[in-house]
N, C-alpha and C positions, 0 to 999 in steps of 0.2 A: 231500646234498652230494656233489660228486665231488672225490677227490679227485685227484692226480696222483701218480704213482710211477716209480721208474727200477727197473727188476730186473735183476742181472747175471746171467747163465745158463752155467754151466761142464761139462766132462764130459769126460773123459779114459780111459774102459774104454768094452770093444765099439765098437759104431758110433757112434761121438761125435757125428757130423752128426742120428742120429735120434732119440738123446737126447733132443739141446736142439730138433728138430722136435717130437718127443711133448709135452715139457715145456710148450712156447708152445701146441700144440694145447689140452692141458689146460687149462693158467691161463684161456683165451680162452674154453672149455667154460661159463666159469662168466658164465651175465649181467652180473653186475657189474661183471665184467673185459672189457676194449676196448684191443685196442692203438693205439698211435698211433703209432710209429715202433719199426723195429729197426733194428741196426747192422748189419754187412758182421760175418762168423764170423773172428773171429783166433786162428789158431795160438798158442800160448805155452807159454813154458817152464813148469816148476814150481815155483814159488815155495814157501818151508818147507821141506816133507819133499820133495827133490828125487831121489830114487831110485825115480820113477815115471814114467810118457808124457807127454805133450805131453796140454796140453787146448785142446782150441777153446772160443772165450769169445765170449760177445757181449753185449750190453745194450738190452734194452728199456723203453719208457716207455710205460705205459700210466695210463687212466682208470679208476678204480673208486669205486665208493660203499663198496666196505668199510673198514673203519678201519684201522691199519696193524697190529693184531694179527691181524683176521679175514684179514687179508692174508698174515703170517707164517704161521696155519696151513695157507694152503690153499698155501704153497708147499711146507712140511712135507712135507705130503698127498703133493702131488704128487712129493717125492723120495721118497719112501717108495713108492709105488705104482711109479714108474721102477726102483727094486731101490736105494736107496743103502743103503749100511749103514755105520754110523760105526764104524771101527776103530781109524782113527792119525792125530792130528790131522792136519790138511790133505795126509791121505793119499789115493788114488787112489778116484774116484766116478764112481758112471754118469752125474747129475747135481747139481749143484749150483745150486741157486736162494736169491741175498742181496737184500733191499730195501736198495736203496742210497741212497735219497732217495723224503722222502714228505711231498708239498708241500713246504713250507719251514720244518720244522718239526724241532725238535731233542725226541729222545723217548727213554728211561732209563728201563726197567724189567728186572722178572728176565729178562725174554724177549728182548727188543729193545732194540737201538742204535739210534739213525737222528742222522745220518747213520752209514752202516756203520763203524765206526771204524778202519779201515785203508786203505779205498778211497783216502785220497787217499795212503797209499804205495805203490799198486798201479798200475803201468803196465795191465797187462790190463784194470782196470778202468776206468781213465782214456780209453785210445785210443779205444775203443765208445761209451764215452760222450760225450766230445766231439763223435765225428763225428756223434751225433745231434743234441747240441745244443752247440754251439759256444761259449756263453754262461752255461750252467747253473754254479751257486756253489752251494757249501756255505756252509750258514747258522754254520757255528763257523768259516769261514776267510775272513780280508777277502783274501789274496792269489786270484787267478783261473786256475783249475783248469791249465789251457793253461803256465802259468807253473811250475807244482807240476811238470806232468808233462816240462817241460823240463830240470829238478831230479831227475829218476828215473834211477839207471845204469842200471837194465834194461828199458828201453824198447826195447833193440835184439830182446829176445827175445819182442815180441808183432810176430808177421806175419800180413799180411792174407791169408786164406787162401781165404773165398767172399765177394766183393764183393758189396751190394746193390744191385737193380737198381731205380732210379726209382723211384716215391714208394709202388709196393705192397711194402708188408714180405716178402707171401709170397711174394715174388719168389724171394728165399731156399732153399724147400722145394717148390718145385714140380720133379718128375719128369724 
């Protein structure tokens, strides 16, 4: 079965741009994994622990046949191999990779949320995602995302900072 996934990709230490290039490099490394769209890179503030850099954010939607566990770990994996190291909650990382939606399906276990349970108070989250998909609903919310994120005060603090160029993602990370 394949299924469908949104993944938000964050990174605010070192070279923030080649983070989330290594980051998408990896995840796509894997057969399974296929992307289908990515967003334009938006600058943002820090949300939470705000006594840290700006993070470029973006959001990807991609196809996999793995389930949305074998999915959280191979994003694990892959923060961990990039050098994250967890110190302060939503403190400063090289990167950070959330499954924000996995198909249409609400999931509750020790490991995973799905839908991510804050995305929809997250402008950063919201802005990338939209622009991928215009239409995408969360399965616990009848209001439409577009509406949520008009509702956000701090929408002023996600800027778009590397636009996508036409329908190739890696438009993005090319040299």
């Amino acid at each position: 079965m394949i299924n469908t996934a949104y993944l938000s990709l964050g990174s605010n230490l070192g070279n923030r741009e080649e983070f989330l290039k290594d980051a998408l490099k990896m995840l796509v490394s894997y057969p399974e994994i296929e992307l289908s769209k990515a967003s334009s890179i938006y600058e943002t503030d820090p949300v939470g622990y705000t006594e840290q850099g700006n993070f470029l954010n973006m959001v990807v939607k991609v196809q996999t046949s793995f389930s949305a566990e074998q999915l959280l770990e191979v994003c694990l994996l892959t923060e961990k191999e990039l050098g994250r190291i967890r110190k302060i909650r939503w403190g400063p990382r090289t990167v950070d990779l959330d499954i924000l939606l996995f198909n249409n399906e609400n999931i509750k276990s020790e490991k995973l949320i799905i839908p991510h349970p804050r995305m929809h108070e997250r402008a950063f989250v919201l802005v990338p995602l939209l622009e991928i998909d215009p239409v995408v609903q969360l399965p616990t919310l009848k209001t439409p995302l577009n509406e949520i994120l008009n509702g956000i005060p701090d929408k002023e603090g996600v800027r778009l900072w590397k636009q996508i160029n036409g329908e190739d993602a890696f438009a993005l990370f090319e040299n």
